[in-house]
N, C-alpha and C positions, 0 to 999 in steps of 0.2 A: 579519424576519431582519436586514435594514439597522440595527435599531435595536440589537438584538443586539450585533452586529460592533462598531458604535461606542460601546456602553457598552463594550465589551471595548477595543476599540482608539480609544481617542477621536478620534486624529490620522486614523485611517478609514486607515491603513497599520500592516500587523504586518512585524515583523522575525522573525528566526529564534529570539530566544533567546524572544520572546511568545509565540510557536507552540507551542515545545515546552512552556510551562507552561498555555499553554490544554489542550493535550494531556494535561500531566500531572494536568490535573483532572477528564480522563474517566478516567483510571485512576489512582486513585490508590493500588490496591496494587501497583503495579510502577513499574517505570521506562518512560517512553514516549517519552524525549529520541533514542533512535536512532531508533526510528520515524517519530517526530516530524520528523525531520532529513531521512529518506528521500522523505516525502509536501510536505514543504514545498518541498526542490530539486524535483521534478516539479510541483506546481502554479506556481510561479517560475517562470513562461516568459519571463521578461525578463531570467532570471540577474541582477537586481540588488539582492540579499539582502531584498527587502521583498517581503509580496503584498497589493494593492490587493481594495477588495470586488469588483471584477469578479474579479479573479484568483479570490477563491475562489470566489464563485458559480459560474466557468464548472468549476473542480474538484468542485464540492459536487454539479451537475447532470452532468455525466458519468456518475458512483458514482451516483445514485441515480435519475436518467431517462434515463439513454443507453441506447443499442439495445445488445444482447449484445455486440455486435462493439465498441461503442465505452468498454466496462466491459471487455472483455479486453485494450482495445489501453491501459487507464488500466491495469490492472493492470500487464500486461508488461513501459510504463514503468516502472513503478515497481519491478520485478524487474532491470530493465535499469539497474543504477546508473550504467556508465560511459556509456548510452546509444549504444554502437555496432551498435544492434540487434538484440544475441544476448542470452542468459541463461547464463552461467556454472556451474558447481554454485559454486565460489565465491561467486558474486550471490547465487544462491537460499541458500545458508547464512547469509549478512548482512540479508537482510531475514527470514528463519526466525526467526536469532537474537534480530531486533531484536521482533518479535512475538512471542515466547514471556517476553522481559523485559519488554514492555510488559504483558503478562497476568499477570502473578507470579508470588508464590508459589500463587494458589488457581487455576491449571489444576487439569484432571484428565484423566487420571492427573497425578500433581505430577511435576514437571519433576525430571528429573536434568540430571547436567553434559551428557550427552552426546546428550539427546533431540532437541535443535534440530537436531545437524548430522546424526543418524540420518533425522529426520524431511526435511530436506532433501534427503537420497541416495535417500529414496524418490521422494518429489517428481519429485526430476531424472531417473532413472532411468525414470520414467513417460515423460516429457513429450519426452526426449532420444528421438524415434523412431528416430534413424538412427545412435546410437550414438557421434556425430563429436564430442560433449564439450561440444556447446554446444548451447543451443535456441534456434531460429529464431521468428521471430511467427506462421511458417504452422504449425509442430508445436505450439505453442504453442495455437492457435488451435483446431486439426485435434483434439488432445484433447479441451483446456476443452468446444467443444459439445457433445462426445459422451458427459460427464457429466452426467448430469441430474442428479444432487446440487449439481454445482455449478452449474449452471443455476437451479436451484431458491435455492439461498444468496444468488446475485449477484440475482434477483428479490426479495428479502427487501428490497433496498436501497431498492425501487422506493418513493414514497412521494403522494401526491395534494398537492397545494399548492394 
């Protein structure tokens, strides 16, 4: 994986604009630079526009070895753009949007203009238990396990090294 990273990033440090073209070469029928943008500020624990191969490793093992709780609380972040510890419907509409561009044109059903921010009022609307316009990490939380689909998706990540 080391070896990986530094054919990619020789200097063994990516910046943001590297990110998002590595990015955009797992997807290459969409746009994946907002996305790209969202997961590189949350793996960036040092806020200082680079991430070091530790930085991604410790992101890359979260998402794909952490315990349920530590893959909802990587999600959240990453739901959490201004990071004040709520989720917005606004948040949830910008990372929505930002994954339905990163997927393109060949989702299915194909994307209309207005399926992200639909698909996000559903979302929120779930997750919003107490109706007060924002979602906390514990409704957050109090959902996510009690889906075993998405139980079952965030285990997909899991992988043997």
């Amino acid at each position: 994986m080391y070896q990986g990273f530094k054919q990619a990033c020789p200097t063994g440090i990516v910046n943001e604009n590297a990110f998002k073209d590595i990015y955009a070469s797992f997807f290459p029928q969409g746009d994946a630079s907002l996305y790209a943008h969202y997961v590189f500020k949350l793996i960036d624990q040092e806020h200082n526009g680079t991430i070091n191969f530790q930085d991604f490793v410790i992101g890359l093992s979260t998402i794909s070895r952490g315990t349920d709780l530590e893959k909802l609380q990587w999600t959240f972040n990453l739901y959490d753009i201004n990071g004040d510890g709520k989720i917005t419907k606004e948040e949830m509409y910008e990372i929505t949007t930002a994954i339905y561009l990163m997927l393109g044109q060949f989702t299915e059903p194909t994307v209309e203009e207005d399926t992200s921010k639909d698909h996000a009022d559903r979302v929120f609307q779930k997750l919003d238990l107490n109706n007060d316009g924002v979602v906390t990490f514990d409704e957050f939380v109090d959902i996510c396990l009690r889906d075993d689909n998405l139980i079952k998706s965030m285990n997909l990540l899991d992988t043997v090294m």
